[in-house]
Steps between C-alpha positions, in 0.01 A plus 500: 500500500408107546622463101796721539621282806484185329663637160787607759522145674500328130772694377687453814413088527602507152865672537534304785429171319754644236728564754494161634555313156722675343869408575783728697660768282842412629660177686644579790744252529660710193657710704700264728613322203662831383620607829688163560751537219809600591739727386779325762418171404524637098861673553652170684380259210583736223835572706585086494409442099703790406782330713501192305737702230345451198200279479537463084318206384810296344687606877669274771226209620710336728646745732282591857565909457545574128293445186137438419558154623564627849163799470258236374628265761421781766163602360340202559667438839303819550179387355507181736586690836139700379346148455628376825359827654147426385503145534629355154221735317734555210654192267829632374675333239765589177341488148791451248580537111785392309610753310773465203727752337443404174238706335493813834753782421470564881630151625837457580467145602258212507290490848204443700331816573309518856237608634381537861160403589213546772191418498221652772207213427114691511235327686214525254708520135838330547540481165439896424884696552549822503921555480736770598870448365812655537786439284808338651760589268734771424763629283760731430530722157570163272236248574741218445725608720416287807806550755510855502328664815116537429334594836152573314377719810238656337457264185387272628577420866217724584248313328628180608459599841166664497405175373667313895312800667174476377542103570582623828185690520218348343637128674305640787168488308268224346374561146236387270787471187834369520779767529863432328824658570795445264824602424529424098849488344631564145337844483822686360562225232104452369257502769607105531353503832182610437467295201559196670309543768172663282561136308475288848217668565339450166570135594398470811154664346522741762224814495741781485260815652817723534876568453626794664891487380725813698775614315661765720331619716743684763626819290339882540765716332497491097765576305359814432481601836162493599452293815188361564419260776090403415493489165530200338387309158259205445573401117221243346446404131184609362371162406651141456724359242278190514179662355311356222429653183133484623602687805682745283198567273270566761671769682478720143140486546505513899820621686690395726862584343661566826268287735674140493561331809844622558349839472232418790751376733679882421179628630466274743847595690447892402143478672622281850805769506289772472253314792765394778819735401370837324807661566642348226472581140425173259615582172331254243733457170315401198798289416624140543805606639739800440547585167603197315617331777343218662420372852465163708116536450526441130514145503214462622332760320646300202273199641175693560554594847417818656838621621662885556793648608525744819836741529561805626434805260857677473780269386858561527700331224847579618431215805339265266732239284798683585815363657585670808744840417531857462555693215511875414400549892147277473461167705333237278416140613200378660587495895345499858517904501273526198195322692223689734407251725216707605355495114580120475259482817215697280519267183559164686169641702270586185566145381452337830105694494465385167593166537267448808200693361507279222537181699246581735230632212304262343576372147414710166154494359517249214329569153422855536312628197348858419160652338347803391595568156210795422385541846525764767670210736707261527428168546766249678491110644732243623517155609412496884826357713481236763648650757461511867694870542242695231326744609423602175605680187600855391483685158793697389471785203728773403517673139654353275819775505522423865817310640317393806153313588375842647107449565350143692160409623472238755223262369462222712500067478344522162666390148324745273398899534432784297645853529261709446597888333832361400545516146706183395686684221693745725657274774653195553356274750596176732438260772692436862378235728539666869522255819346579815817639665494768239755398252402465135656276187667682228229658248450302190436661173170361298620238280162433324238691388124439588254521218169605607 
Protein backbone atom coordinates (compact mmCIF):
# COMPACT_ATOMS: atom_id res chain seq x y z
CA UNK A 1 0.00 0.00 0.00
CA UNK A 2 3.22 2.12 1.27
CA UNK A 3 4.63 1.62 -2.65
CA UNK A 4 1.33 2.27 -4.23
CA UNK A 5 1.06 5.66 -2.23
CA UNK A 6 4.26 6.94 -3.25
CA UNK A 7 3.89 5.80 -7.07
CA UNK A 8 0.55 8.00 -6.70
CA UNK A 9 2.37 11.11 -5.08
CA UNK A 10 5.27 10.80 -7.94
CA UNK A 11 2.99 10.85 -10.68
CA UNK A 12 1.07 13.60 -9.15
CA UNK A 13 4.49 15.80 -8.05
CA UNK A 14 5.44 15.08 -11.48
CA UNK A 15 2.18 16.50 -13.42
CA UNK A 16 2.26 19.10 -11.11
CA UNK A 17 5.88 20.06 -11.87
CA UNK A 18 4.68 19.77 -15.61
CA UNK A 19 1.98 21.83 -14.90
CA UNK A 20 3.99 24.51 -13.47
CA UNK A 21 6.62 24.75 -16.41
CA UNK A 22 4.88 24.47 -19.12
CA UNK A 23 3.43 27.78 -20.54
CA UNK A 24 -0.53 28.91 -20.76
CA UNK A 25 -2.41 27.38 -23.71
CA UNK A 26 -3.98 30.69 -24.53
CA UNK A 27 -3.13 34.56 -23.63
CA UNK A 28 -5.69 36.11 -22.16
CA UNK A 29 -5.14 39.43 -23.09
CA UNK A 30 -6.20 37.93 -26.70
CA UNK A 31 -9.43 38.38 -26.13
CA UNK A 32 -9.62 42.11 -25.20
CA UNK A 33 -7.55 42.86 -28.11
CA UNK A 34 -10.35 41.32 -30.29
CA UNK A 35 -13.16 42.68 -28.39
CA UNK A 36 -11.80 46.34 -28.67
CA UNK A 37 -12.11 46.65 -32.43
CA UNK A 38 -14.78 48.38 -33.55
CA UNK A 39 -17.18 48.04 -36.06
CA UNK A 40 -18.36 52.01 -35.36
CA UNK A 41 -15.06 53.24 -35.37
CA UNK A 42 -14.48 50.95 -38.91
CA UNK A 43 -17.79 52.41 -40.70
CA UNK A 44 -16.84 56.25 -39.76
CA UNK A 45 -13.18 55.90 -41.22
CA UNK A 46 -14.17 53.84 -44.17
CA UNK A 47 -17.26 56.37 -44.47
CA UNK A 48 -14.53 59.59 -44.63
CA UNK A 49 -11.91 57.82 -47.32
CA UNK A 50 -14.70 56.91 -49.52
CA UNK A 51 -15.72 60.68 -49.23
CA UNK A 52 -12.55 61.93 -50.55
CA UNK A 53 -14.09 61.13 -54.29
CA UNK A 54 -11.64 59.25 -55.82
CA UNK A 55 -8.40 58.65 -54.07
CA UNK A 56 -6.52 57.52 -57.63
CA UNK A 57 -2.89 57.79 -57.27
CA UNK A 58 -2.20 60.53 -60.13
CA UNK A 59 -5.56 62.53 -58.22
CA UNK A 60 -5.85 66.16 -56.77
CA UNK A 61 -2.82 66.71 -53.96
CA UNK A 62 -3.60 70.03 -53.15
CA UNK A 63 -7.17 70.30 -52.32
CA UNK A 64 -8.32 69.66 -48.24
CA UNK A 65 -11.55 67.27 -49.35
CA UNK A 66 -10.72 65.64 -52.71
CA UNK A 67 -7.93 63.42 -54.03
CA UNK A 68 -5.33 61.14 -52.55
CA UNK A 69 -3.53 64.24 -51.56
CA UNK A 70 -6.31 65.18 -49.21
CA UNK A 71 -6.78 60.92 -47.80
CA UNK A 72 -3.04 60.55 -47.20
CA UNK A 73 -3.03 63.92 -45.58
CA UNK A 74 -5.92 62.62 -43.22
CA UNK A 75 -4.42 59.21 -42.54
CA UNK A 76 -1.64 60.32 -40.86
CA UNK A 77 -3.45 63.13 -39.00
CA UNK A 78 -5.10 59.96 -37.75
CA UNK A 79 -2.05 58.02 -37.00
CA UNK A 80 -0.68 61.05 -34.82
CA UNK A 81 -4.00 61.68 -32.75
CA UNK A 82 -3.21 57.56 -31.85
CA UNK A 83 0.41 58.65 -31.01
CA UNK A 84 -0.69 61.55 -28.99
CA UNK A 85 -3.13 59.11 -27.23
CA UNK A 86 -0.34 56.83 -26.07
CA UNK A 87 2.19 59.28 -25.49
CA UNK A 88 4.14 59.73 -28.91
CA UNK A 89 4.53 55.67 -29.02
CA UNK A 90 4.21 55.72 -32.77
CA UNK A 91 6.78 57.82 -35.27
CA UNK A 92 4.71 58.63 -38.30
CA UNK A 93 6.24 59.86 -41.27
CA UNK A 94 5.65 59.77 -45.50
CA UNK A 95 8.04 57.44 -47.45
CA UNK A 96 8.06 58.69 -51.13
CA UNK A 97 9.07 57.47 -54.79
CA UNK A 98 9.30 59.30 -57.88
CA UNK A 99 7.67 57.65 -60.29
CA UNK A 100 7.87 58.52 -64.24
CA UNK A 101 5.55 57.73 -67.10
CA UNK A 102 7.96 56.72 -69.34
CA UNK A 103 8.41 53.04 -69.38
CA UNK A 104 4.64 52.26 -66.90
CA UNK A 105 1.60 51.78 -69.25
CA UNK A 106 -0.38 52.64 -66.03
CA UNK A 107 1.08 56.24 -65.44
CA UNK A 108 -0.60 59.04 -66.68
CA UNK A 109 1.81 61.52 -65.33
CA UNK A 110 5.15 61.82 -63.62
CA UNK A 111 4.75 61.85 -59.58
CA UNK A 112 5.78 61.06 -56.20
CA UNK A 113 3.91 58.18 -54.93
CA UNK A 114 3.18 58.19 -50.95
CA UNK A 115 3.08 56.29 -48.45
CA UNK A 116 1.83 56.67 -44.86
CA UNK A 117 3.85 55.41 -42.11
CA UNK A 118 3.75 54.28 -38.29
CA UNK A 119 5.89 52.78 -36.46
CA UNK A 120 4.95 51.02 -32.79
CA UNK A 121 8.88 50.67 -31.44
CA UNK A 122 9.29 46.95 -29.32
CA UNK A 123 11.10 47.05 -26.13
CA UNK A 124 13.38 44.06 -26.53
CA UNK A 125 13.78 43.89 -30.70
CA UNK A 126 13.20 47.38 -32.10
CA UNK A 127 14.59 46.47 -35.04
CA UNK A 128 12.22 43.22 -35.67
CA UNK A 129 8.63 44.66 -37.63
CA UNK A 130 5.94 42.90 -38.18
CA UNK A 131 3.54 45.23 -40.81
CA UNK A 132 -0.09 45.40 -41.60
CA UNK A 133 -0.94 47.64 -44.77
CA UNK A 134 -3.80 48.83 -46.40
CA UNK A 135 -3.82 50.26 -49.74
CA UNK A 136 -4.76 53.92 -50.12
CA UNK A 137 -5.72 54.15 -53.58
CA UNK A 138 -8.59 53.63 -55.79
CA UNK A 139 -9.93 53.68 -59.18
CA UNK A 140 -12.66 53.62 -61.45
CA UNK A 141 -13.00 51.04 -64.63
CA UNK A 142 -9.81 52.81 -66.57
CA UNK A 143 -6.93 53.00 -64.22
CA UNK A 144 -5.75 56.19 -65.79
CA UNK A 145 -8.62 57.82 -65.39
CA UNK A 146 -7.92 59.83 -62.21
CA UNK A 147 -10.91 62.51 -61.93
CA UNK A 148 -13.65 60.28 -62.29
CA UNK A 149 -15.40 59.31 -58.90
CA UNK A 150 -13.48 56.27 -57.32
CA UNK A 151 -14.82 55.88 -53.71
CA UNK A 152 -12.86 52.40 -53.30
CA UNK A 153 -15.24 51.38 -50.28
CA UNK A 154 -14.43 48.02 -50.25
CA UNK A 155 -11.07 48.05 -52.34
CA UNK A 156 -9.35 49.28 -50.45
CA UNK A 157 -10.70 51.72 -47.83
CA UNK A 158 -11.37 48.73 -45.74
CA UNK A 159 -7.96 47.63 -45.52
CA UNK A 160 -6.65 50.96 -45.09
CA UNK A 161 -8.67 51.37 -42.16
CA UNK A 162 -8.24 48.11 -40.42
CA UNK A 163 -4.77 49.10 -40.62
CA UNK A 164 -5.88 52.93 -38.18
CA UNK A 165 -7.94 50.41 -36.02
CA UNK A 166 -5.62 47.94 -35.13
CA UNK A 167 -3.14 51.06 -34.44
CA UNK A 168 -5.88 52.08 -32.35
CA UNK A 169 -5.85 48.85 -30.55
CA UNK A 170 -2.64 47.39 -30.09
CA UNK A 171 -1.25 51.37 -29.10
CA UNK A 172 -2.59 50.30 -25.78
CA UNK A 173 -0.03 47.45 -25.44
CA UNK A 174 3.86 47.12 -25.11
CA UNK A 175 5.55 44.53 -27.33
CA UNK A 176 8.69 42.64 -27.59
CA UNK A 177 8.85 43.51 -31.75
CA UNK A 178 8.11 46.62 -33.39
CA UNK A 179 4.59 46.83 -34.99
CA UNK A 180 4.06 48.99 -38.41
CA UNK A 181 0.96 50.36 -39.83
CA UNK A 182 0.95 51.73 -43.39
CA UNK A 183 -1.09 52.90 -45.97
CA UNK A 184 1.08 52.03 -49.34
CA UNK A 185 0.11 53.79 -52.59
CA UNK A 186 0.53 52.86 -56.29
CA UNK A 187 -1.20 49.49 -55.81
CA UNK A 188 -3.59 49.86 -58.97
CA UNK A 189 -0.66 51.02 -61.25
CA UNK A 190 2.22 48.23 -60.02
CA UNK A 191 2.24 47.66 -56.43
CA UNK A 192 4.56 51.04 -56.43
CA UNK A 193 3.84 51.34 -52.89
CA UNK A 194 4.84 48.30 -51.68
CA UNK A 195 7.84 48.25 -53.73
CA UNK A 196 9.11 51.27 -52.41
CA UNK A 197 8.57 50.78 -49.17
CA UNK A 198 9.90 46.72 -49.22
CA UNK A 199 13.18 48.74 -50.80
CA UNK A 200 13.40 51.30 -47.63
CA UNK A 201 13.25 48.60 -45.63
CA UNK A 202 15.85 46.58 -47.39
CA UNK A 203 17.87 49.77 -46.69
CA UNK A 204 17.25 50.51 -43.54
CA UNK A 205 18.38 46.57 -42.97
CA UNK A 206 15.32 46.17 -41.19
CA UNK A 207 14.33 42.30 -39.93
CA UNK A 208 11.08 42.00 -41.69
CA UNK A 209 9.23 38.97 -39.37
CA UNK A 210 5.84 39.73 -41.11
CA UNK A 211 3.67 41.58 -43.70
CA UNK A 212 0.12 41.14 -43.36
CA UNK A 213 -1.19 43.32 -46.57
CA UNK A 214 -5.51 43.53 -46.53
CA UNK A 215 -6.93 43.88 -49.71
CA UNK A 216 -10.68 44.07 -49.09
CA UNK A 217 -11.68 43.03 -46.47
CA UNK A 218 -15.40 44.45 -45.88
CA UNK A 219 -17.52 42.39 -48.61
CA UNK A 220 -19.79 39.01 -47.71
CA UNK A 221 -22.01 38.70 -50.80
CA UNK A 222 -20.18 37.17 -54.06
CA UNK A 223 -21.23 37.67 -57.23
CA UNK A 224 -22.61 34.44 -57.27
CA UNK A 225 -24.73 34.96 -54.52
CA UNK A 226 -23.44 33.17 -51.77
CA UNK A 227 -22.99 35.42 -48.74
CA UNK A 228 -20.68 34.52 -46.30
CA UNK A 229 -19.66 36.62 -43.37
CA UNK A 230 -16.54 34.23 -41.63
CA UNK A 231 -14.97 32.96 -44.30
CA UNK A 232 -12.16 34.48 -45.53
CA UNK A 233 -8.68 33.65 -47.49
CA UNK A 234 -5.03 33.77 -46.28
CA UNK A 235 -2.99 33.40 -49.73
CA UNK A 236 0.99 32.65 -49.15
CA UNK A 237 3.58 31.48 -51.76
CA UNK A 238 4.90 28.18 -51.18
CA UNK A 239 8.50 29.16 -50.90
CA UNK A 240 10.66 32.30 -51.79
CA UNK A 241 11.73 33.69 -55.04
CA UNK A 242 15.11 34.30 -53.37
CA UNK A 243 16.09 30.58 -52.87
CA UNK A 244 19.31 29.20 -53.92
CA UNK A 245 19.88 26.52 -56.24
CA UNK A 246 21.27 24.69 -53.12
CA UNK A 247 18.04 25.33 -51.39
CA UNK A 248 16.23 24.09 -54.43
CA UNK A 249 18.19 20.80 -54.61
CA UNK A 250 17.70 19.87 -51.23
CA UNK A 251 14.04 19.96 -50.97
CA UNK A 252 14.02 17.00 -53.96
CA UNK A 253 15.70 14.91 -51.51
CA UNK A 254 13.86 16.40 -48.30
CA UNK A 255 10.57 18.44 -48.73
CA UNK A 256 9.45 21.24 -47.88
CA UNK A 257 7.71 22.46 -51.31
CA UNK A 258 5.01 24.35 -49.63
CA UNK A 259 6.75 25.11 -46.20
CA UNK A 260 8.64 28.57 -46.91
CA UNK A 261 8.28 31.26 -44.58
CA UNK A 262 5.42 32.95 -46.19
CA UNK A 263 3.72 29.65 -45.87
CA UNK A 264 4.41 29.54 -41.89
CA UNK A 265 3.10 32.90 -41.32
CA UNK A 266 -0.32 31.29 -43.34
CA UNK A 267 -0.27 28.85 -40.56
CA UNK A 268 0.56 31.04 -38.18
CA UNK A 269 -2.69 33.43 -38.70
CA UNK A 270 -4.97 30.16 -39.56
CA UNK A 271 -3.79 28.63 -36.09
CA UNK A 272 -4.24 32.21 -33.74
CA UNK A 273 -7.80 32.49 -35.69
CA UNK A 274 -8.70 29.23 -34.96
CA UNK A 275 -7.33 29.95 -30.99
CA UNK A 276 -9.04 33.45 -30.14
CA UNK A 277 -11.96 33.63 -32.99
CA UNK A 278 -13.10 29.92 -34.00
CA UNK A 279 -16.12 31.14 -35.36
CA UNK A 280 -14.49 31.99 -38.27
CA UNK A 281 -13.41 29.90 -41.11
CA UNK A 282 -9.53 30.58 -42.35
CA UNK A 283 -9.30 29.54 -45.76
CA UNK A 284 -5.50 29.03 -46.66
CA UNK A 285 -4.90 29.56 -50.64
CA UNK A 286 -1.94 27.82 -51.94
CA UNK A 287 -1.45 30.82 -54.15
CA UNK A 288 0.48 34.14 -54.17
CA UNK A 289 -2.43 35.98 -54.88
CA UNK A 290 -5.62 35.37 -57.01
CA UNK A 291 -5.05 33.84 -60.07
CA UNK A 292 -2.47 35.77 -61.90
CA UNK A 293 -2.96 38.70 -60.15
CA UNK A 294 -0.76 40.13 -57.66
CA UNK A 295 -0.91 41.80 -54.22
CA UNK A 296 0.91 44.55 -52.02
CA UNK A 297 2.74 41.61 -50.26
CA UNK A 298 4.65 40.73 -53.37
CA UNK A 299 7.26 43.14 -53.10
CA UNK A 300 8.43 41.98 -50.44
CA UNK A 301 8.06 38.49 -51.18
CA UNK A 302 10.14 39.60 -54.26
CA UNK A 303 12.93 40.60 -51.53
CA UNK A 304 12.81 37.45 -49.36
CA UNK A 305 10.34 38.54 -46.94
CA UNK A 306 7.67 36.54 -45.49
CA UNK A 307 4.57 38.44 -46.54
CA UNK A 308 0.62 37.22 -47.36
CA UNK A 309 -2.41 38.60 -48.30
CA UNK A 310 -5.75 38.42 -46.06
CA UNK A 311 -9.36 39.17 -47.97
CA UNK A 312 -12.50 38.08 -47.57
CA UNK A 313 -13.44 34.75 -49.43
CA UNK A 314 -16.43 35.83 -51.86
CA UNK A 315 -15.57 38.72 -54.18
CA UNK A 316 -17.91 40.78 -56.07
CA UNK A 317 -16.43 42.13 -59.30
CA UNK A 318 -19.24 44.34 -60.40
CA UNK A 319 -18.07 46.92 -57.25
CA UNK A 320 -14.48 46.47 -58.03
CA UNK A 321 -12.72 48.86 -60.87
CA UNK A 322 -15.94 49.95 -62.05
CA UNK A 323 -17.14 53.51 -62.45
CA UNK A 324 -20.17 54.16 -60.58
CA UNK A 325 -23.59 53.23 -62.96
CA UNK A 326 -26.27 50.97 -63.78
CA UNK A 327 -26.77 48.98 -66.61
CA UNK A 328 -29.29 46.29 -67.71
CA UNK A 329 -30.86 46.83 -63.99
CA UNK A 330 -27.31 45.86 -61.99
CA UNK A 331 -25.49 48.56 -59.79
CA UNK A 332 -21.72 48.31 -60.40
CA UNK A 333 -19.08 50.53 -58.66
CA UNK A 334 -17.37 49.97 -55.52
CA UNK A 335 -19.46 52.10 -52.80
CA UNK A 336 -20.23 52.48 -49.00
CA UNK A 337 -23.37 49.97 -49.46
CA UNK A 338 -21.15 47.14 -50.64
CA UNK A 339 -19.13 47.05 -47.17
CA UNK A 340 -20.20 44.91 -43.85
CA UNK A 341 -18.83 46.78 -41.26
CA UNK A 342 -19.45 43.98 -38.96
CA UNK A 343 -17.03 41.58 -41.28
CA UNK A 344 -14.45 44.46 -41.59
CA UNK A 345 -14.49 44.23 -37.61
CA UNK A 346 -13.62 40.24 -37.96
CA UNK A 347 -10.60 40.64 -40.43
CA UNK A 348 -9.15 43.92 -38.94
CA UNK A 349 -9.45 41.62 -35.54
CA UNK A 350 -7.61 38.34 -36.87
CA UNK A 351 -4.74 40.61 -37.88
CA UNK A 352 -4.70 42.63 -34.77
CA UNK A 353 -4.19 38.76 -32.74
CA UNK A 354 -1.71 37.99 -35.15
CA UNK A 355 0.19 40.91 -35.07
CA UNK A 356 0.41 40.91 -31.18
CA UNK A 357 1.02 37.16 -30.77
CA UNK A 358 3.86 37.55 -32.87
CA UNK A 359 5.23 40.63 -31.17
CA UNK A 360 4.85 39.35 -27.87
CA UNK A 361 6.43 35.61 -28.80
CA UNK A 362 9.87 35.26 -28.73
CA UNK A 363 11.99 35.23 -31.93
CA UNK A 364 12.27 32.01 -34.35
CA UNK A 365 14.62 29.23 -33.52
CA UNK A 366 17.67 29.86 -35.71
CA UNK A 367 19.49 26.96 -37.63
CA UNK A 368 17.04 24.28 -37.22
CA UNK A 369 18.30 21.05 -38.72
CA UNK A 370 16.69 17.41 -38.85
CA UNK A 371 17.92 13.57 -38.37
CA UNK A 372 16.85 10.19 -38.66
CA UNK A 373 17.36 9.04 -42.06
CA UNK A 374 16.89 4.92 -41.32
CA UNK A 375 15.66 5.24 -37.87
CA UNK A 376 12.38 4.72 -36.09
CA UNK A 377 12.72 8.63 -34.87
CA UNK A 378 13.39 11.64 -35.61
CA UNK A 379 16.06 13.50 -34.52
CA UNK A 380 15.88 17.56 -34.36
CA UNK A 381 18.25 20.59 -32.77
CA UNK A 382 18.51 24.25 -32.87
CA UNK A 383 20.57 27.02 -31.76
CA UNK A 384 19.38 27.96 -28.12
CA UNK A 385 17.93 31.84 -28.12
CA UNK A 386 18.89 34.45 -25.63
CA UNK A 387 15.91 35.44 -24.51
CA UNK A 388 14.44 36.54 -21.31
CA UNK A 389 10.51 35.58 -22.42
CA UNK A 390 11.47 31.58 -23.31
CA UNK A 391 10.01 29.27 -21.65
CA UNK A 392 11.02 26.86 -23.95
CA UNK A 393 10.49 25.16 -27.27
CA UNK A 394 7.78 23.09 -29.05
CA UNK A 395 7.95 20.45 -31.92
CA UNK A 396 5.49 20.67 -34.68
CA UNK A 397 4.76 17.49 -37.20
CA UNK A 398 1.99 16.84 -39.54
CA UNK A 399 2.17 14.43 -42.74
CA UNK A 400 3.48 15.52 -45.33
CA UNK A 401 -0.19 15.84 -47.36
CA UNK A 402 -1.29 17.90 -44.44
CA UNK A 403 -2.02 21.75 -44.94
CA UNK A 404 -1.63 22.43 -41.30
CA UNK A 405 1.12 21.72 -38.42
CA UNK A 406 -1.49 19.24 -36.82
CA UNK A 407 0.55 17.24 -34.00
CA UNK A 408 3.16 19.32 -31.25
CA UNK A 409 4.99 18.16 -28.21
CA UNK A 410 6.01 20.66 -25.74
CA UNK A 411 9.75 19.88 -25.00
CA UNK A 412 11.12 22.25 -22.80
CA UNK A 413 14.49 24.97 -22.58
CA UNK A 414 16.54 22.50 -24.46
CA UNK A 415 18.07 22.94 -28.18
CA UNK A 416 18.06 19.33 -29.25
CA UNK A 417 15.41 16.20 -28.75
CA UNK A 418 14.48 13.13 -30.28
CA UNK A 419 10.97 11.90 -31.20
CA UNK A 420 10.80 8.77 -30.47
CA UNK A 421 8.11 6.24 -32.74
CA UNK A 422 7.96 8.93 -35.33
CA UNK A 423 9.14 7.75 -38.48
CA UNK A 424 10.97 10.75 -40.22
CA UNK A 425 9.87 9.71 -43.73
CA UNK A 426 6.09 10.25 -43.22
CA UNK A 427 5.85 13.81 -41.69
CA UNK A 428 7.17 16.98 -41.85
CA UNK A 429 8.51 18.47 -38.77
CA UNK A 430 9.48 22.10 -37.14
CA UNK A 431 10.43 24.31 -34.35
CA UNK A 432 8.40 27.38 -32.43
CA UNK A 433 10.03 29.18 -29.63
CA UNK A 434 6.99 29.79 -27.01
CA UNK A 435 7.36 32.76 -24.30
CA UNK A 436 6.16 32.46 -20.93
CA UNK A 437 2.83 34.28 -21.53
CA UNK A 438 1.97 31.48 -23.87
CA UNK A 439 2.55 32.85 -27.25
CA UNK A 440 4.87 31.03 -29.64
CA UNK A 441 7.14 32.29 -32.87
CA UNK A 442 6.12 31.15 -36.21
CA UNK A 443 7.35 27.38 -36.86
CA UNK A 444 10.43 27.14 -38.92
CA UNK A 445 10.94 24.41 -41.36
CA UNK A 446 14.49 22.36 -40.99
CA UNK A 447 16.83 24.00 -43.23
CA UNK A 448 19.75 21.53 -42.67
CA UNK A 449 20.08 18.15 -42.26
CA UNK A 450 22.02 16.42 -39.34
CA UNK A 451 24.29 13.57 -40.25
CA UNK A 452 24.66 11.14 -37.58
Amino acid sequence: MKNIITALFLIFSFTLSAQNTAPPQVDLRMYDVVDAVSADRLEKDIRTLANFGTRNTFSDTVSETRGIGAARRWIKSEFEQISKECNNCLEVFYQKDFVTKEGNSRVPQDAYVVNVVAIQRGTDYPNNFIIMSGDIDSRASDTMDFTTDAPGANDNATGMAGAIEAARVLSKYQFKHSIIYVGLSGEEQGLFGGAGLAKYAQEKEWNIIAVLNNDMIGNIEGVDGVIDNRTFRIFSEPVPPTETERERTMRRYYGGEVDGISRQLARYVHKQTQTYMPEMNPMMVYRLDRFGRGGHHKPFNDLGFAGIRIMEAHENYNRQHQDIRVEDGIKYGDVIEGVNFDYAKKLTAVNAISMAGLAWAPPAPKNVGIGGVVQPSAKLEWDAMDDKDIIGYKIYWRLTTSPTWDNSRYVGKVNQFTLEGIVVDNYYFGVAAVAKNGNESVVVFPERVIRD
